[in-house]
C-alpha positions in Angstrom: 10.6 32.1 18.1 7.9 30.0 19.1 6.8 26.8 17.2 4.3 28.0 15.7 6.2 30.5 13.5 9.0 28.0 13.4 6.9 25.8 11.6 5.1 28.2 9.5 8.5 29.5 9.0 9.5 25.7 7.4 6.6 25.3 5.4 7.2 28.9 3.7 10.9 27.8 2.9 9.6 24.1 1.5 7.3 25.7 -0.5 10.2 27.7 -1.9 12.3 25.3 -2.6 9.9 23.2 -4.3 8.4 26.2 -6.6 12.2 27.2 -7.3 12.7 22.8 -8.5 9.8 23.0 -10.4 10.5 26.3 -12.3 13.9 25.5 -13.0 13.3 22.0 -14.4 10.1 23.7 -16.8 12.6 26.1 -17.9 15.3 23.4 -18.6 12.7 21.7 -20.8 10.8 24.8 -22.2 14.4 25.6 -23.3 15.5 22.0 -24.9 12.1 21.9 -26.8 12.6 25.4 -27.7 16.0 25.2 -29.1 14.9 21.8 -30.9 11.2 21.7 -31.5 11.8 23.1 -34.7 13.3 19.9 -36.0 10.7 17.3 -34.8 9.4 16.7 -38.5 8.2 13.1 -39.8 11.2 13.9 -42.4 14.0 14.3 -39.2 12.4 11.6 -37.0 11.9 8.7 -39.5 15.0 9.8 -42.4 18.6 8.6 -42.4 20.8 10.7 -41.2 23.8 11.8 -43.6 27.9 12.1 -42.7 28.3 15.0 -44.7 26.5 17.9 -45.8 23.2 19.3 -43.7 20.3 18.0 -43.4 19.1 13.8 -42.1 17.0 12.4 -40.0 17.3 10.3 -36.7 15.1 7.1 -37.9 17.3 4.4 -37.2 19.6 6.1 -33.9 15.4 6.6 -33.1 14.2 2.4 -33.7 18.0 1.8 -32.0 17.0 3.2 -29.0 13.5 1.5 -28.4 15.1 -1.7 -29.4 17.7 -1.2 -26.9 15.6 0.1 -24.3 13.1 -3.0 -24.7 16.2 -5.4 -24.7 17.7 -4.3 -21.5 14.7 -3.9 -19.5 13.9 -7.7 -20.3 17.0 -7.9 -18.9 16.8 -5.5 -15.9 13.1 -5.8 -14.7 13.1 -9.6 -14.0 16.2 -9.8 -12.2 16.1 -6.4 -10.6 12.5 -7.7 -8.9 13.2 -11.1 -8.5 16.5 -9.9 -6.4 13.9 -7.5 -4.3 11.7 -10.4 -3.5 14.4 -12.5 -2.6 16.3 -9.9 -0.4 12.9 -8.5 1.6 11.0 -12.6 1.9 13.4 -15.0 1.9 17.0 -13.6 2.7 18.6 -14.3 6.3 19.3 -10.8 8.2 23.3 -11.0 9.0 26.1 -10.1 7.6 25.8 -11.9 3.9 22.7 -9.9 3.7 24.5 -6.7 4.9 27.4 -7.4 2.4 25.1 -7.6 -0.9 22.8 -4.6 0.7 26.4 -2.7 0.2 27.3 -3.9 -3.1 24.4 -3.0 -4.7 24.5 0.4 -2.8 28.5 0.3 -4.4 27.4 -0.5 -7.5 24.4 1.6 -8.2 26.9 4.4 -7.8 29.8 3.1 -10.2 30.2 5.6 -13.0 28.7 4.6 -16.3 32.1 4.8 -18.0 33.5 2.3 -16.0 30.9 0.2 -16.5 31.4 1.2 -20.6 35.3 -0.3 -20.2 33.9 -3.5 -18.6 31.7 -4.4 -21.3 34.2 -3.4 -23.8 36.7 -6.0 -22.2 34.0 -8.7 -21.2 31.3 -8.8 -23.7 32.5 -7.1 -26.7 35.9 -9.0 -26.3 36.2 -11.5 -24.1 32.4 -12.8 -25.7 33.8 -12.1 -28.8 30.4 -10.1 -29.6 32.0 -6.8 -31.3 29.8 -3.8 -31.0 26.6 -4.7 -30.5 22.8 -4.3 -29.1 23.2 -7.6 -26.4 26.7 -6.1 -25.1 25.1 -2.7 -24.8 21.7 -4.0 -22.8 24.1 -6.3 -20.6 26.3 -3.4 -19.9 23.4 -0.7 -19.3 21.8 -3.7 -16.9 24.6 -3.6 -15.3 24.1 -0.2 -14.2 20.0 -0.5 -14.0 19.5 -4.3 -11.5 21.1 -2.6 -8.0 18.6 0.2 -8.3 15.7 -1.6 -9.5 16.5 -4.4 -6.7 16.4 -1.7 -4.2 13.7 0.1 -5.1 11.6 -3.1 -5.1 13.0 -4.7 -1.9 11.6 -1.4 -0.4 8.5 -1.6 -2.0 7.5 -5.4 -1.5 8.7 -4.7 2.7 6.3 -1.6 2.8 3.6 -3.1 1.1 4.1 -6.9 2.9 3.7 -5.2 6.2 -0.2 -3.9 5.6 -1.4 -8.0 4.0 1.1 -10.4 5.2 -0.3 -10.8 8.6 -3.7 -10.8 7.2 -2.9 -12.8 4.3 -1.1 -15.9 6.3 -3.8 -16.2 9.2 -6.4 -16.5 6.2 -4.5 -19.9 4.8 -2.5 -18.6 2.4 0.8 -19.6 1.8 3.6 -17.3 1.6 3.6 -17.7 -2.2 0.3 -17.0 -3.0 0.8 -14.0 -1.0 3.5 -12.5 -2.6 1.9 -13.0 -6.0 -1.4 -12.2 -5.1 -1.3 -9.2 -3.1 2.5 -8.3 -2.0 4.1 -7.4 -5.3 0.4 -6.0 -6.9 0.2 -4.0 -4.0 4.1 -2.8 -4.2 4.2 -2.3 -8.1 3.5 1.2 -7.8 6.9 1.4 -6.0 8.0 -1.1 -8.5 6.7 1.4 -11.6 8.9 4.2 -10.2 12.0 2.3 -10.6 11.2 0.8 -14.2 10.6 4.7 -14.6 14.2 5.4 -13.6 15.8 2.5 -15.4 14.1 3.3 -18.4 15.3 7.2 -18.6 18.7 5.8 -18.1 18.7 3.5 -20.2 17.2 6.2 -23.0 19.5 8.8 -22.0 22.7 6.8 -21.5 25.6 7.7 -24.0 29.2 6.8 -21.8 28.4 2.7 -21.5 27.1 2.7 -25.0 30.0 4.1 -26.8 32.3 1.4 -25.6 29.7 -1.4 -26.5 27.1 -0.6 -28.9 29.4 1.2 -30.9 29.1 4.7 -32.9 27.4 3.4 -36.3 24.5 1.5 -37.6 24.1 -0.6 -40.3 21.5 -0.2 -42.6 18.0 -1.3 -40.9 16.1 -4.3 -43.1 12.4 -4.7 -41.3 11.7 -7.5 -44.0 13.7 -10.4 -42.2 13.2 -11.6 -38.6 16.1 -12.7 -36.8 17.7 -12.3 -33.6 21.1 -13.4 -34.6 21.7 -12.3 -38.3 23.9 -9.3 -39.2 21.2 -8.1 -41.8 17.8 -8.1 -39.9 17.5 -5.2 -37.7 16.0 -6.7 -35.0 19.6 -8.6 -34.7 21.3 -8.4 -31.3 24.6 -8.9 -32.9 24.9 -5.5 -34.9 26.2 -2.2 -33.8 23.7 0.3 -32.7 23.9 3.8 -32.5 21.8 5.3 -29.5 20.0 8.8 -30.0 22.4 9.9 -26.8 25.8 8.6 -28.6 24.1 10.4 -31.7 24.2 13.6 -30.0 27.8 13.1 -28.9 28.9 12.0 -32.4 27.5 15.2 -33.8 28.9 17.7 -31.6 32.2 15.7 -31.7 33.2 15.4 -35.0 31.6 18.1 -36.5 31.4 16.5 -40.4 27.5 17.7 -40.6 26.9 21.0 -41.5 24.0 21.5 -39.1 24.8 19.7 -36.7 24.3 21.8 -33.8 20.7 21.9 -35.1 20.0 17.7 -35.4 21.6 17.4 -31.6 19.0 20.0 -30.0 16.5 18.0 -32.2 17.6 14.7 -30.9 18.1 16.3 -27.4 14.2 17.5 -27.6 13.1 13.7 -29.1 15.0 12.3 -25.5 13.3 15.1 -23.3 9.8 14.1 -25.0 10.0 10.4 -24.8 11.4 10.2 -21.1 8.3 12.4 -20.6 6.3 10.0 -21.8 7.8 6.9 -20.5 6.6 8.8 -16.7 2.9 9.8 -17.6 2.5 6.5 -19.2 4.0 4.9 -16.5 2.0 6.9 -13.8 -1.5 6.1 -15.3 -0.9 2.7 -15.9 0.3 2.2 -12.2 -2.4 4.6 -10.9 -5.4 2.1 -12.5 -3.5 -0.5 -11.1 -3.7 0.7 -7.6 -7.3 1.6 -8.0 -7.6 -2.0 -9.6 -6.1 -3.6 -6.0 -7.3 -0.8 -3.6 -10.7 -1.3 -4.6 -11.5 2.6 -5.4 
């Protein structure tokens, strides 16, 4: 075979493998949305859900997770990029560097569970915080920085490599080039992994169960506070997640239709994590247009 049809040959089986990716992750989602559109009413996606009996809505498992999401990426985003900078400007290559390049490699890859059982003993014990929305975002941060410090370590040494040069032999110091055209130029590297960290921390269900707990008290909007038990904006009260929702429902059973609310909830998590990436992509797309000058 000649290289020619070798590499015709390639292309035809990319192609294929890519069409068969796409078509199986449409039909995933056709199906979830299928099985669940049915529920996504105002009265299931803003009412209370109910223990026993059928019928309920997912309004406060819903507010739980935004408010848990938004919690953990102020959490994750500023450490997780601050790390990257750090890592691909001002770390020493050697065999420190090495050692932390491999421990967040090692702990990117640590199961969520065990993650789940380190919360439980550290922050919901240890802390003496009980089941709540801080031990959960901690725990799920956990999880969230090595990627996110990764990902923009990459980005920032890609994107320093077409300005730095350029930058410095035009006066600028190595700060003003990192926040004027380094990390602007990198963030829509940087936008992928927020991407990622957000659709795990949407979807997770393990670290939650052992630190934001399985209920919800009841959510009072009229009160402001971050650290009492009645507000629900509170960080100190137990938060059930739409993905710990899903498990409690098809684990206990005490709802009639439960099978139904879980392929709801399941379709609400499909939508939004859809969401959260064509958001995502515009915004970073006008933002690369902004610094590219197109």
């Amino acid at each position: 075979m000649n290289a020619k049809k070798a590499d015709k040959l390639a292309t035809i089986i990319f192609y294929i493998v890519s069409i068969f990716i796409v078509v199986l992750l449409g039909a995933f989602i056709a199906y979830i949305l299928y099985k669940g559109g049915s529920m996504l009413k105002p009265s299931f996606l803003f009412g209370k859900p109910k223990l026993t009996g059928a019928g309920g809505g997912i309004g406060p498992q819903l507010f739980n997770s935004f408010y848990m999401l938004f919690i953990s990426l102020i959490i994750t985003v500023p450490i997780g990029i601050g790390a990257g900078i750090y890592l691909a400007e001002y770390a020493k290559q050697g065999a420190l560097l090495n050692f932390i390049r491999m421990s967040l490699e090692t702990m990117s890859s640590l199961p969520s569970i065990v993650i789940g059982m380190f919360g439980l003993l550290v922050f919901v014990n240890m802390a003496g915080w009980g089941y709540s929305i801080l031990a959960g975002a901690l725990s799920v941060s956990i999880l969230n920085i090595p990627s996110m410090t990764r990902i923009s370590e990459n980005a920032i040494i890609a994107a320093g490599k077409k300005v730095k040069e350029a930058s410095l032999g035009l006066g600028a110091t190595k700060w003003q080039t990192l926040a004027k055209l380094t990390v602007p130029t990198a963030m829509g590297e940087i936008l992928t992994g927020i991407i990622l960290s957000a659709g795990r921390i949407f979807g997770e269900a393990a670290a939650f169960l052992y630190t934001a707990g399985l209920s919800s008290k009841t959510l009072k909007f009229n009160t402001i506070s971050l650290t009492g038990n009645q507000s629900a904006f509170s960080l100190f009260r137990p938060a059930e997640t739409l993905a710990v929702h899903i498990w409690k429902l098809n684990s206990e059973g005490t709802v009639v239709d439960a099978a139904q609310i879980a392929n709801g909830t399941a379709a609400v998590l499909i939508i939004a994590v859809l969401l959260f990436n064509i958001i995502a992509r515009l915004f970073g797309n006008k933002l690369m247009k902004a610094y590219s000058g197109k």
